[in-house]
C-alpha positions in Angstrom: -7.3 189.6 118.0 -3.7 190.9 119.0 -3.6 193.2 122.2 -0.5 194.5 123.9 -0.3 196.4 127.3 2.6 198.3 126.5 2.1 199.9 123.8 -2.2 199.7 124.5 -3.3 198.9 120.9 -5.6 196.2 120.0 -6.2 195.1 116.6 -9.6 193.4 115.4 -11.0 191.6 112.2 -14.3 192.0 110.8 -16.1 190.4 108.4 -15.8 194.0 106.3 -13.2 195.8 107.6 -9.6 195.3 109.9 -10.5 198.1 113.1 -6.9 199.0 115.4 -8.0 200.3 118.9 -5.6 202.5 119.8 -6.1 203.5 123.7 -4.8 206.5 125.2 -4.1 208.1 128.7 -5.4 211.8 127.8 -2.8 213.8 129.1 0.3 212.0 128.3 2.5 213.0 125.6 3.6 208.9 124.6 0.1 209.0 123.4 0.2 212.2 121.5 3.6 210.8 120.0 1.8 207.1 119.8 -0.7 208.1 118.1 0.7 210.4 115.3 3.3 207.0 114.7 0.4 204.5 114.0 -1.4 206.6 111.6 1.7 207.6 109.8 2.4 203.3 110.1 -1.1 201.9 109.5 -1.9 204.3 106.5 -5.7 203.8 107.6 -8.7 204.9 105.3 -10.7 206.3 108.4 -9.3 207.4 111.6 -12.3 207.3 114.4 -11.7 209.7 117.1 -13.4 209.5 120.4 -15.1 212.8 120.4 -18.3 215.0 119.4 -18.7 218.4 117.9 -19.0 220.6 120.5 -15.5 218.6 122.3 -13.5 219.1 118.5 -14.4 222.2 118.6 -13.4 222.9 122.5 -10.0 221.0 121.3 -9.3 223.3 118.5 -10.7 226.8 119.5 -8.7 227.0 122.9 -10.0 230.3 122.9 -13.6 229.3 123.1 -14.8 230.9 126.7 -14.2 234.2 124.4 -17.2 234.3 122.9 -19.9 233.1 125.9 -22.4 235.3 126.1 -22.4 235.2 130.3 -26.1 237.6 130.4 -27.7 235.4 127.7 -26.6 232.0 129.0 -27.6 232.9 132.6 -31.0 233.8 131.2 -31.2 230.5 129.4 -30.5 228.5 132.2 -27.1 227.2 131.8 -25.3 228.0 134.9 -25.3 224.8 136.4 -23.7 223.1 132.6 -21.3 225.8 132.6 -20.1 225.4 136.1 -19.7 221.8 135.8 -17.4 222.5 132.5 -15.9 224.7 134.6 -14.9 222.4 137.2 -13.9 219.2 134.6 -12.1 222.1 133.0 -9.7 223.3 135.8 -9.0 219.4 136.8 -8.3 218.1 133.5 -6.2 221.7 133.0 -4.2 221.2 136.2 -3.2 217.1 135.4 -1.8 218.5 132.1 0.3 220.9 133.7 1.5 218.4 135.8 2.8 216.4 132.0 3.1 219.6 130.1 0.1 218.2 127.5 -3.4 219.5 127.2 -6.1 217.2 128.1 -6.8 215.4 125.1 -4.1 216.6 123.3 -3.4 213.0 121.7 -7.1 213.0 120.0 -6.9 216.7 118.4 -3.6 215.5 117.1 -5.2 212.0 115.8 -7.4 214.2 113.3 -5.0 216.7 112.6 -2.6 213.9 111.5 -5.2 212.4 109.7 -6.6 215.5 107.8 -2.7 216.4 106.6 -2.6 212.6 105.4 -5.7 213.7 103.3 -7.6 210.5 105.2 -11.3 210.2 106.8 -12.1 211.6 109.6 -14.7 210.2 112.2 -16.2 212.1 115.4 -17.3 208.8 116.8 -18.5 209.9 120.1 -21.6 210.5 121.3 -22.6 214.4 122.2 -21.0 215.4 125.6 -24.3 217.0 126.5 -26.6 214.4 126.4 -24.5 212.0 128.5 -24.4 214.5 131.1 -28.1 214.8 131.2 -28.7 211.1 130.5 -26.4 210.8 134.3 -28.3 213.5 135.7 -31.8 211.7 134.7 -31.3 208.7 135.0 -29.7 208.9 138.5 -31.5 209.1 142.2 -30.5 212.1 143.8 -28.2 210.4 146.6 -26.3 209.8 143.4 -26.8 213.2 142.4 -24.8 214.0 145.1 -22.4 211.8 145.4 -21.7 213.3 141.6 -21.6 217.0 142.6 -19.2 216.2 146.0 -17.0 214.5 143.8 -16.8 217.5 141.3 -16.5 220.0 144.3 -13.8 217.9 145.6 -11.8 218.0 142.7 -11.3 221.7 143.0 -9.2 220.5 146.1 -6.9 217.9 145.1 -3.8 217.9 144.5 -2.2 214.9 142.7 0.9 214.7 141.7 0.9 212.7 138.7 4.4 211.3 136.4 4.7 209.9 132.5 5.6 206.8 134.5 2.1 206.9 136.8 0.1 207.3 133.2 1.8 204.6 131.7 0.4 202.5 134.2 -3.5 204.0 134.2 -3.3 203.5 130.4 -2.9 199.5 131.2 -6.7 197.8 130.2 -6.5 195.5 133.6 -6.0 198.6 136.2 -8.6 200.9 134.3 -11.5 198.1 134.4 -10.8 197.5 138.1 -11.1 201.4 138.7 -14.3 201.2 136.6 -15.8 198.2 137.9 -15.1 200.0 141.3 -16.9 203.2 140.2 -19.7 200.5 138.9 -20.0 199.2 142.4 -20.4 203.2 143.7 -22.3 204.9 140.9 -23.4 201.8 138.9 -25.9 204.3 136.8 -23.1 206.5 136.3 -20.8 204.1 134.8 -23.4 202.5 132.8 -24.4 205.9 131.5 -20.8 207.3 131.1 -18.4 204.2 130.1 -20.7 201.7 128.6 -23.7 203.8 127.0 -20.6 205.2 125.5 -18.7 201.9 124.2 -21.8 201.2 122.3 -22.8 204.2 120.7 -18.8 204.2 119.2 -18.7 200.6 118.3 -21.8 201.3 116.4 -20.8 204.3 114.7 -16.8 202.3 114.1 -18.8 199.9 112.2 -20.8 202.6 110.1 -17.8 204.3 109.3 -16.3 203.9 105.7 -13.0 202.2 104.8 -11.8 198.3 104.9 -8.3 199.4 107.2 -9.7 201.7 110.4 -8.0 202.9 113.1 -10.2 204.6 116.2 -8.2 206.1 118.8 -10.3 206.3 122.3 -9.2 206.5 126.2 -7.5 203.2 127.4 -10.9 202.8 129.4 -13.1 201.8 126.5 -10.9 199.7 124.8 -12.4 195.9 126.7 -15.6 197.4 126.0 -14.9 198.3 122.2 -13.0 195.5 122.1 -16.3 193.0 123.0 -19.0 195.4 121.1 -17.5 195.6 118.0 -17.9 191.7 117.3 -21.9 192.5 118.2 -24.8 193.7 116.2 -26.1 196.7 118.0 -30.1 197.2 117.2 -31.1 200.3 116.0 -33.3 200.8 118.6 -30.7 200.5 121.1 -28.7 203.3 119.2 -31.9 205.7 119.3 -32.3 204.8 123.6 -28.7 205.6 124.5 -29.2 208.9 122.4 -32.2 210.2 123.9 -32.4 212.1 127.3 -34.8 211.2 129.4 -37.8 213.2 130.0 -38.4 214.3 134.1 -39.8 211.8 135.9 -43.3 212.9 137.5 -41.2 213.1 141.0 -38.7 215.3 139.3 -41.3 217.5 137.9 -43.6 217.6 141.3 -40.6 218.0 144.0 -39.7 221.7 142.9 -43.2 222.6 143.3 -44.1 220.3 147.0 -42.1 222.9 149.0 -43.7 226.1 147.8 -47.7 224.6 148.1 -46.3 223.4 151.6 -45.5 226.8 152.7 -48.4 228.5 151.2 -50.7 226.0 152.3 -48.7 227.0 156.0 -49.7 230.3 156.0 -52.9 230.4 154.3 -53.8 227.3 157.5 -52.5 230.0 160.1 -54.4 232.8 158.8 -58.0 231.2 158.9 -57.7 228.5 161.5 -57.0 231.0 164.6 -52.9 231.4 164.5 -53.0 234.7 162.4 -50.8 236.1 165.3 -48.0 234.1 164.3 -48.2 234.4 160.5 -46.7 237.9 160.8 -43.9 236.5 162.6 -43.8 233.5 160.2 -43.1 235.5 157.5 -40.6 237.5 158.4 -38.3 234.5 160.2 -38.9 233.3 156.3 -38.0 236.4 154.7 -35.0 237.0 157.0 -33.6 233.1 156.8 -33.7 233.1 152.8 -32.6 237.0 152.3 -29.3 236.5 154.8 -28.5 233.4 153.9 -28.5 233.4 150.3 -26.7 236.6 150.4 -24.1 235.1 153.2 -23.7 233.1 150.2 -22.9 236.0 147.6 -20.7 237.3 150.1 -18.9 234.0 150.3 -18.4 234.3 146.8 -17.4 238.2 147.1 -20.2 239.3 145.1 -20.4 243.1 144.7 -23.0 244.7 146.7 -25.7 245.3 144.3 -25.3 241.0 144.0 -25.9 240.8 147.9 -28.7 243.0 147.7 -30.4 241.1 145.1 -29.7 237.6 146.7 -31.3 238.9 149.4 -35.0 240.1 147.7 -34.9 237.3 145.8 -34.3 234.9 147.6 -37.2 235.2 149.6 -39.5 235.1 146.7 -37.8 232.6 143.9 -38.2 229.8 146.9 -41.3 229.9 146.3 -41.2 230.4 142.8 -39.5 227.0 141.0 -39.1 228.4 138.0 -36.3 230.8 139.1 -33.8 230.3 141.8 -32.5 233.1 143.9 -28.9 232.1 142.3 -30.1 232.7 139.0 -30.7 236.6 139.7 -27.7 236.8 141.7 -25.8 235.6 139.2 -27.6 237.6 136.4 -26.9 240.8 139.0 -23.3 239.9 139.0 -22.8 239.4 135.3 -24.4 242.6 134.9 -23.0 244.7 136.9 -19.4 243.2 137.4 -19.2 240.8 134.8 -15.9 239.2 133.3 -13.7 241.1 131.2 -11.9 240.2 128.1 -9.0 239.2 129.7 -11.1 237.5 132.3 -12.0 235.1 129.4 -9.0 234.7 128.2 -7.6 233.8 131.2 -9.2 231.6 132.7 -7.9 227.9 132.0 -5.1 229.6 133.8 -6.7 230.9 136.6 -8.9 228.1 137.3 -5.6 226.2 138.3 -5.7 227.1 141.8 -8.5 227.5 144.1 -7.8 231.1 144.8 -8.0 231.7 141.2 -12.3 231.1 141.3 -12.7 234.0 143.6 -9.8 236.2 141.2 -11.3 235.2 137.5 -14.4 237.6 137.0 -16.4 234.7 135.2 -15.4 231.7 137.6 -17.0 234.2 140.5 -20.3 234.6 138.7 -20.6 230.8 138.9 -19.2 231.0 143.0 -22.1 233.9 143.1 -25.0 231.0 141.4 -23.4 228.5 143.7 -23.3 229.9 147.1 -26.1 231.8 146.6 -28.4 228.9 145.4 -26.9 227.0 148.5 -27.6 229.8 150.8 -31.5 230.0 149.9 -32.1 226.0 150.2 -30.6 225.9 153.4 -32.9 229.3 154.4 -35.9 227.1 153.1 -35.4 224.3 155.5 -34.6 226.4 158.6 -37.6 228.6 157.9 -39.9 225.4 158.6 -38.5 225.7 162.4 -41.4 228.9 162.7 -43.6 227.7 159.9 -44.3 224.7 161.7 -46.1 226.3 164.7 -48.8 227.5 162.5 -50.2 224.2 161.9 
């Protein structure tokens, strides 16, 4: 095995087949230009790129946001998936701007150079959705959080990155000391997101067809590749890593503790001789869900049809776990001032700068889920200040 820093390829020799790892910073145009040379070079059979369907198809329909159905996704319950891609989205989209290259421009142009050669092509990666939900599972909820501050607190950075800054994150030694940090904060996370990942593409490398391959991945999987590629992976390891967990029984039983608390509450106060106070009860509960959750609209300068619904939902979907208060206001908001066409075709661009959330049409639908959601939980938890003096 050959490896090289600077120029961040590593070349490997099965039994079969000769692999070259070629790793990449993903928004830096030496890799773009690096990438397009070895595959012009190499003259590979297969070229393995480190992506899935849905991500190709993000890479090469830029356009993409066009076509969401905002009324029938809310419905579905994908509000809290699409405002995560919204987030990755707008810091990936402002780190590009900062090199002039698209994040992940160096692996769209990996299979469009190896398409025009007439060679292979291999979406080695494994789908972007189950790793998300295979974090979210498989992760307590401190580390849920943890997760969900450090996407919030992306929206607020502002790091300047150079070419010669990404020449040095693409270097094997800094990236697995950044990793084995994250590993020592989010251990599940890393495992889940970095070396779930190196796995599932070393076993899919190997599977792929041709004796000369050349896989093009981030600079962070390459040690990982690197190792796991000499291994024999088990099916059944292939068929774990690819499954999302079912909800644990907590998972399943938490959303529904907090309304059989509260109804147990009143029904206690009613028969055991504090029916004077239920009255009061329920409105401090009606009040502290309704104005909150549609503070939280507000915050999101939702129109007032949105505030109005936050605030008669609210009061009702906490006790309902099936539907959250931000689901309805969100639904209200799509409905009734929903994005427009050049909403959705502007907004990588608006999503840039903070401001630009509360000025794109579909980014404020998601603010409206958001703070509205937030709004009702913390309602639910100040409510227990009356609901307690009917035990």
């Amino acid at each position: 095995m050959e490896a090289s820093n600077e120029t961040a390829l590593t070349r490997l020799q099965l039994a079969d087949k000769e692999i070259l790892l070629v790793g990449t910073a993903h928004i830096s145009q030496a890799s773009v230009d690096q990438v397009q040379q070895v595959i012009a070079t190499e003259s590979p059979d297969t070229v393995c790129v480190e992506l899935d369907p849905q991500r190709y198809q993000a890479l090469k329909n830029q356009s993409g946001w066009q076509s969401l159905n905002l009324v029938q996704a809310i419905r579905r319950g994908q509000l809290p998936f699409l405002l995560a891609n919204l987030i990755l989205a707008s810091f990936q989209k402002r780190m590009g701007l900062q090199t002039g290259v698209r994040p992940g421009a160096e692996l769209a142009a990996a299979a469009e150079a190896a398409e025009a050669a007439g060679l292979g092509v291999e979406l080695v990666d494994r789908d972007i959705r189950t790793s998300l939900l295979r974090i979210w599972r498989t992760t307590g909820y401190w580390s849920r959080l943890k997760v969900m501050a450090a996407l919030l607190g992306s929206l607020f950075e502002n790091q300047e990155l150079s070419e010669e800054d990404l020449a040095q994150l693409k270097q094997a030694d800094m990236l697995s000391t950044l990793l084995n940090e994250m590993g020592d904060l989010l251990p599940s996370v890393k495992s889940v997101l970095v070396d779930e990942r190196d796995t599932y593409m070393a076993w899919r490398i190997r599977q792929c067809p041709g004796q000369r391959v050349v896989a093009v991945v981030g600079a962070a999987h390459v040690p990982g590749l690197s190792r796991q590629l000499h291994e024999d992976i088990p099916p059944e390891r292939v068929a774990e890593i690819t499954t999302v967990p079912p909800k644990g029984t907590v998972a399943k039983l938490i959303p529904w503790l907090i309304p059989t608390i509260v109804i147990a509450l009143f029904v206690s106060g009613f028969f055991f001789g504090k029916s004077h106070l239920v009255a009061g009860a329920a409105v401090a509960w009606v009040l502290t869900h309704g104005l909150l959750s549609a503070l939280g609209a507000l915050v999101a300068l939702g129109h007032p049809l949105t505030l109005l619904a936050a605030f008669v939902a609210a009061p009702l979907t906490s006790l309902n776990p099936t539907v959250g208060a931000g689901m309805v206001a969100g639904l209200v908001q799509a409905m009734v001032a929903g994005p427009t066409v050049g909403d959705l075709e502007t907004v990588g661009d608006d999503l840039v700068r903070l401001r630009g959330w509360w000025r794109n049409r579909l980014a404020r639908v998601m603010l409206v889920f958001f703070f509205s959601s937030l709004g009702s939980s913390v309602g639910t938890f100040l409510a227990f200040h009356w609901l307690k003096d009917l035990l």
